[in-house]
C-alpha positions as CSV (number, residue, x, y, z in Angstrom):
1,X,128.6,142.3,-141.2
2,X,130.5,144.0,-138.7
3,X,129.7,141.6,-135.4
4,X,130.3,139.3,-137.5
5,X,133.9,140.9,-138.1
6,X,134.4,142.3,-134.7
7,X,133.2,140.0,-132.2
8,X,134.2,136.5,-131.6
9,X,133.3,133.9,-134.1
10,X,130.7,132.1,-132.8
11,X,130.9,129.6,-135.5
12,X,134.0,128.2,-134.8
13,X,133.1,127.3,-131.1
14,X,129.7,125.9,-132.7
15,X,131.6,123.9,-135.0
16,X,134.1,122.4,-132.2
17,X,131.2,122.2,-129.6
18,X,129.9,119.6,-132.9
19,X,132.7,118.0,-133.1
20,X,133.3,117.1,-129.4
21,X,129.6,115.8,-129.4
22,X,130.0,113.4,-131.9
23,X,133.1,112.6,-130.3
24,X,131.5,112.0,-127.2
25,X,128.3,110.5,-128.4
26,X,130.7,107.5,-130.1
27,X,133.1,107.1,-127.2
28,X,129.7,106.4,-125.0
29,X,128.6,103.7,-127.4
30,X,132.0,102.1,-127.7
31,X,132.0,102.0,-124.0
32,X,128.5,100.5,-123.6
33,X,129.4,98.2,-126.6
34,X,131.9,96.7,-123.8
35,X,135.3,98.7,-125.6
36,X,137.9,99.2,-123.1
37,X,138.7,102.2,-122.1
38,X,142.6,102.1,-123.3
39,X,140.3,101.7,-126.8
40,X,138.4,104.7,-126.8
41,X,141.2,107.1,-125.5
42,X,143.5,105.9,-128.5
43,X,140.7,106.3,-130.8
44,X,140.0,109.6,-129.6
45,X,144.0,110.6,-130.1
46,X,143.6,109.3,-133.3
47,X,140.3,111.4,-134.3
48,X,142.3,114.2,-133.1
49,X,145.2,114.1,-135.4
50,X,143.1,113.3,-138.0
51,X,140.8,116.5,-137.8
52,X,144.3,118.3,-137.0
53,X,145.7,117.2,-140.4
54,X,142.3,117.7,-142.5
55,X,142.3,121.3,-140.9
56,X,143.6,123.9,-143.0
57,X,146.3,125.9,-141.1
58,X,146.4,129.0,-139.8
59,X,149.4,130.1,-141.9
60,X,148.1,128.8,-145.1
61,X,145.3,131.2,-144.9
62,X,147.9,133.7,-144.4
63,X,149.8,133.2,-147.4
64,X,146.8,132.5,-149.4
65,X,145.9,136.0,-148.3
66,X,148.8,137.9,-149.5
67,X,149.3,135.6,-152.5
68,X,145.5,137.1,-153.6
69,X,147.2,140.5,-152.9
70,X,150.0,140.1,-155.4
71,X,147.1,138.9,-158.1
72,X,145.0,141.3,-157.4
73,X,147.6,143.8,-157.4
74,X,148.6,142.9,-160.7
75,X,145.1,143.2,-162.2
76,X,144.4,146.5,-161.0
77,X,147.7,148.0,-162.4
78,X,147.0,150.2,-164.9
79,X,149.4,149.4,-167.2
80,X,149.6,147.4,-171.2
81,X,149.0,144.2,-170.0
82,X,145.6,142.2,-171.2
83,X,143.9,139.7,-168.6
84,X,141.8,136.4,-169.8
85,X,138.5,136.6,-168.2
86,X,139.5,133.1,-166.5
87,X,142.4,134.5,-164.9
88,X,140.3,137.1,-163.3
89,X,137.6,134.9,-162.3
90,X,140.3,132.8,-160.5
91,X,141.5,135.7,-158.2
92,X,137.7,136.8,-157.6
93,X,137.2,132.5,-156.6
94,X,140.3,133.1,-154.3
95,X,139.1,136.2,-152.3
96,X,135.4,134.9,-151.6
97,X,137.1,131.8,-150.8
98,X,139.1,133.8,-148.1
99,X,136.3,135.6,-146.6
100,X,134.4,132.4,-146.5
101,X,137.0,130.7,-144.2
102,X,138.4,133.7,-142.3
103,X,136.4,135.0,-139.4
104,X,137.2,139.0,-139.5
105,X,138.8,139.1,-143.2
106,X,141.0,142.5,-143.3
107,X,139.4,145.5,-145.2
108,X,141.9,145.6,-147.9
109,X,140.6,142.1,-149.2
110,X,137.0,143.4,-149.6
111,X,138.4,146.4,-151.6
112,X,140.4,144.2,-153.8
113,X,137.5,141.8,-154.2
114,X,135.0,145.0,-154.8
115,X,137.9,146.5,-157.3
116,X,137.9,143.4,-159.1
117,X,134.0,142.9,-159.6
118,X,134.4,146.7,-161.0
119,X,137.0,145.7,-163.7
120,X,135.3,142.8,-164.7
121,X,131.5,144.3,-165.1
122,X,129.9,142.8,-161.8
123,X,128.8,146.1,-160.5
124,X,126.0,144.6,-158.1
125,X,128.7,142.9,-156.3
126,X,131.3,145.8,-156.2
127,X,128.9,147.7,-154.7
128,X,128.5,145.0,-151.9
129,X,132.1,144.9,-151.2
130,X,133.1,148.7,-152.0
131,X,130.1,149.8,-149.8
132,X,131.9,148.3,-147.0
133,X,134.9,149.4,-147.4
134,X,134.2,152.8,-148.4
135,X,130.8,154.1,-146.2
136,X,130.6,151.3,-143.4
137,X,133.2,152.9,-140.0
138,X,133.1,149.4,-138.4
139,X,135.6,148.5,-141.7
140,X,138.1,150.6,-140.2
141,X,141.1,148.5,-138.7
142,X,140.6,150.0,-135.4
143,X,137.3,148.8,-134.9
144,X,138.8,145.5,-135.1
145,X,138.5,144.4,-131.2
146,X,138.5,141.2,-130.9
147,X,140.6,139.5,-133.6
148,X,140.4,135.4,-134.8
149,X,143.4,133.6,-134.9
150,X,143.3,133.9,-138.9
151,X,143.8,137.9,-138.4
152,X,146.4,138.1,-135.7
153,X,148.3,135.7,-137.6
154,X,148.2,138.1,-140.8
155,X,148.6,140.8,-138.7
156,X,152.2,139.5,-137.3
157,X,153.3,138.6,-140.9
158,X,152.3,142.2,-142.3
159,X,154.1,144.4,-139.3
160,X,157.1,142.2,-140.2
161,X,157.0,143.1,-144.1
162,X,156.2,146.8,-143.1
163,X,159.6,146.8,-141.2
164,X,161.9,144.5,-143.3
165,X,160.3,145.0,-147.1
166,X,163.4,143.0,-148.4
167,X,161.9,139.8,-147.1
168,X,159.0,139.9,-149.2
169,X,159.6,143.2,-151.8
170,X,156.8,142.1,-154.3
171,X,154.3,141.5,-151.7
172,X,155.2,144.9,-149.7
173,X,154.5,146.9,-153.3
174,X,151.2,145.1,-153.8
175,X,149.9,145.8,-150.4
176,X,151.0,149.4,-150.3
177,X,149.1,149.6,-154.2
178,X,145.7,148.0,-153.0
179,X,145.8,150.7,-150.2
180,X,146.4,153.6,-152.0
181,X,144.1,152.7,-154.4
182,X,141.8,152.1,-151.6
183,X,142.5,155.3,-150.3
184,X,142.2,157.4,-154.0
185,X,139.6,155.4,-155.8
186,X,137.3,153.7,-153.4
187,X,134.9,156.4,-153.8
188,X,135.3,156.7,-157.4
189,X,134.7,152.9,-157.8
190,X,132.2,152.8,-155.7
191,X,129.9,155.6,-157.4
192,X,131.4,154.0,-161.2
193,X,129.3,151.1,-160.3
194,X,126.1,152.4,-158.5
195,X,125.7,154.4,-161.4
196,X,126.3,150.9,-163.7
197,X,123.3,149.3,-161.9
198,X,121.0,152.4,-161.9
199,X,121.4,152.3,-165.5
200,X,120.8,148.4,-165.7
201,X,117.9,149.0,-163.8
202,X,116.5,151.8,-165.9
203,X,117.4,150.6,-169.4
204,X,114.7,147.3,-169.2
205,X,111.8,150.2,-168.6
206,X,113.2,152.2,-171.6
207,X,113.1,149.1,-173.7
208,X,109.5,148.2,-172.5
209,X,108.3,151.9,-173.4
210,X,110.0,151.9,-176.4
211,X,108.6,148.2,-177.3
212,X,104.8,149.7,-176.0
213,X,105.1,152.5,-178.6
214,X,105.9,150.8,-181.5
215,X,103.0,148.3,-180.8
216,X,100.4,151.3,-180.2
217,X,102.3,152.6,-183.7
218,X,101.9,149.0,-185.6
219,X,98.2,148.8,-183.3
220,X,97.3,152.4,-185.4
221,X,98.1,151.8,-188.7
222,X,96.5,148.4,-188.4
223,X,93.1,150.1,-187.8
224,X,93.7,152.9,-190.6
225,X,94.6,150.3,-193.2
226,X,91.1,148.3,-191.7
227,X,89.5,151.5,-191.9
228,X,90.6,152.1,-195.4
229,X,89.9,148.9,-196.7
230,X,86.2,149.2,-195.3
231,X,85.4,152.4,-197.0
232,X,87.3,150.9,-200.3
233,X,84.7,147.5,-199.9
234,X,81.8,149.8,-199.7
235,X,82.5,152.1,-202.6
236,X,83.3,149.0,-204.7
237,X,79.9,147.8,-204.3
238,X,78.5,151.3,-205.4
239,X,80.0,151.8,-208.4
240,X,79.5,148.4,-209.3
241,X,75.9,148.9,-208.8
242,X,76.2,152.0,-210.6
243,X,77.6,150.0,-214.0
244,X,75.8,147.0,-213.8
245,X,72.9,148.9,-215.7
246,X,74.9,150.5,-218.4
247,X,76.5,146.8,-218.6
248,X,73.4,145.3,-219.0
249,X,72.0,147.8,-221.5
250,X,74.7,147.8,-223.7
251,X,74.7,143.9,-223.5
252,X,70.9,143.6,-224.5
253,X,70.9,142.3,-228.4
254,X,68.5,143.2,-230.5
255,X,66.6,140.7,-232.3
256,X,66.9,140.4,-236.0
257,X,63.8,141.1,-238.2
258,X,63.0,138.9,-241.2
259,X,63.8,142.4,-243.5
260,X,67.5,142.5,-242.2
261,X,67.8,138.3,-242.8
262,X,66.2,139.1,-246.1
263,X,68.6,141.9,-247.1
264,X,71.6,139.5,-246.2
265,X,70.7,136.3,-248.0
266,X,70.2,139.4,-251.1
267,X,73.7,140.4,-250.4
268,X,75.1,136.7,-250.3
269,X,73.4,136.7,-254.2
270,X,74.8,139.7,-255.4
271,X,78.6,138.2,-254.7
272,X,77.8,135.4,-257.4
273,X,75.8,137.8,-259.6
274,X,79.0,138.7,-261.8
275,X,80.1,135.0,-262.4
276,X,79.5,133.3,-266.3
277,X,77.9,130.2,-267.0
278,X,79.7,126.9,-266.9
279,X,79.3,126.8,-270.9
280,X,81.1,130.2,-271.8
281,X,83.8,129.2,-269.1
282,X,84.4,126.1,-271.0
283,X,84.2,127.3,-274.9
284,X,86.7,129.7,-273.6
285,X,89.5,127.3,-272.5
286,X,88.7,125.4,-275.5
287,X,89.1,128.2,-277.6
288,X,92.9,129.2,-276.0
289,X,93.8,125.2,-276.2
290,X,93.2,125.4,-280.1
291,X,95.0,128.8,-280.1
């Protein structure tokens, strides 16, 4: 990261090296296609001052710069105000876009950037950014040698805030709060979220050894129910075998002599033996119909 800060970006001269080929390549088939020459150099002043107004300018990545300062700024106070999650995602979009397009961004927008991440949960990337910052010396601004056109630009625009702050009084306050929080808490945020993503990384294992007990614990009682229901199966059988026989004997009937049917057809006669005749039933109700 830092020759790519430091040095001279390479991939700005690649990119206008590309730019000039193309051009080149077409200007040498409009001249073999029999195109005057008057032709091709008015197209080519044309290309020009198209790619010139497609370009983004130097001084809008300048403004965009501090404009992500006064943002930021305004996250990181510490005071009763409650962000949306969207705003914050915003600012975050504008500083990557900034160190995307910049060659040689300043520190202070990788602190804001890593500060951000910190606030919002994304600790893998506030360590990427606050890293930097906080442990890397080439982040210092004197190691910055050989600036882009972005940075000296910024640069000019931030001496003149540092010696008239009435031209730009919010933007002076948020840049002097990023860098003392830079200063006082870079360190602190930095070891806040190491210690976030040490614990990410150690709470799956927990979750898998605590997941691996219970199923050795459900595995366990599995095999002592089994177990259990295999020495209730065979003493089932036993004691069934045990009171089949008694079963059996008490279910055997005896089969009845011709004495004991004798005895009950004798018991069947001695209920009727008590009853009159027919006659002396009928005299009588004769006798009580005369009466």
């Amino acid at each position: 990261m830092s020759n790519k800060i430091q040095n001279r970006s390479k991939t700005a001269l690649k990119e206008k090296s590309q730019y000039g080929l193309t051009f080149g390549v077409i200007a040498m088939m409009l001249f073999v296609a029999g195109f005057p020459m008057v032709v091709i150099f008015f197209f080519g002043i044309f290309a020009y001052f198209l790619w010139k107004t497609f370009s983004p300018a130097p001084q809008n990545g300048v403004r965009q710069i501090f404009e992500f300062y006064l943002s930021a700024s305004a996250i990181l106070r510490e005071d009763e105000r409650q962000w949306f999650g969207f705003e914050v995602q915003e600012v975050i979009a504008k500083g990557e876009r900034i160190l995307h397009v910049m060659h040689g961004a300043p520190p202070l927008v990788y602190f804001a950037l890593g500060a951000l991440y910190n606030k919002i949960g994304s600790h893998e990337n506030a360590v990427k950014h606050l890293s930097y910052v906080v442990e890397d010396e080439h982040s210092n601004e004197s190691s910055y040698l050989h600036p882009s056109s972005e940075l000296r630009n910024y640069v000019k625009v931030l001496r003149k805030l540092e010696m008239d702050p009435s031209e730009g009084p919010q933007t002076t306050a948020a840049v002097r709060s990023l860098e003392r929080a830079r200063k006082n808490r870079g360190k602190i945020l930095l070891e806040e979220s190491r210690g976030r993503v040490l614990e990410g990384n150690l709470e799956p294992k927990h979750i898998s050894n605590s997941d691996e007990a219970a199923r050795d614990h459900r595995g366990s009682s599995s095999k002592e129910r089994s177990l259990l229901q295999t020495v209730t199966d065979t003493r089932v059988p036993e004691a069934e075998r045990h009171a089949a026989p008694v079963e059996e004997k008490n279910s055997v009937r005896r089969k009845p002599s011709w004495r004991d049917l004798k005895k009950t057809v004798k018991r069947d006669d001695d209920m009727f033996a008590d009853r009159k005749p027919i006659t002396e039933v009928l005299h009588d109700i004769y006798d009580k119909n005369i009466q």
